[in-house]
C-alpha positions in Angstrom: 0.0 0.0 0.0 1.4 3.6 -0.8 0.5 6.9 0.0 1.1 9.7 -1.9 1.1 13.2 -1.0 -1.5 14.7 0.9 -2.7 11.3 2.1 1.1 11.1 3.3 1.2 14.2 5.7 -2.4 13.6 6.5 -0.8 9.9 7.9 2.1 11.8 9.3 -0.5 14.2 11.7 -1.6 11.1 12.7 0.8 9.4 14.1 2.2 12.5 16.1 -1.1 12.9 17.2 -1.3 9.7 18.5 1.8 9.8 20.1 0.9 13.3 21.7 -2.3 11.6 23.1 -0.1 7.8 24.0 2.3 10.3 26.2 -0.2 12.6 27.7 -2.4 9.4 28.8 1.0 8.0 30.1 2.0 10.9 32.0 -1.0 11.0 33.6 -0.9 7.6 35.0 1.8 7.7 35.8 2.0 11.5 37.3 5.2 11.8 36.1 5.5 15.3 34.6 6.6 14.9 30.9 6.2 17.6 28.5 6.8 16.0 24.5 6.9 18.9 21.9 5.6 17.9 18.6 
């Protein structure tokens, strides 16, 4: 499967979203205070 331009970024946004929203849910269980900068 590949993606091609605005499909591509739009996947990109993604992923650092759900990495933005995988380390906020971690840092609140965890309470441990983590700020990642995307």
């Amino acid at each position: 499967m590949k993606i091609y331009g605005k499909e591509n970024i739009f996947h990109k946004v993604l992923l650092k979203r759900s990495l933005f929203i995988y380390f906020y849910k971690l840092q609140n269980n965890n309470e441990v205070k983590v700020n990642p900068s995307f």
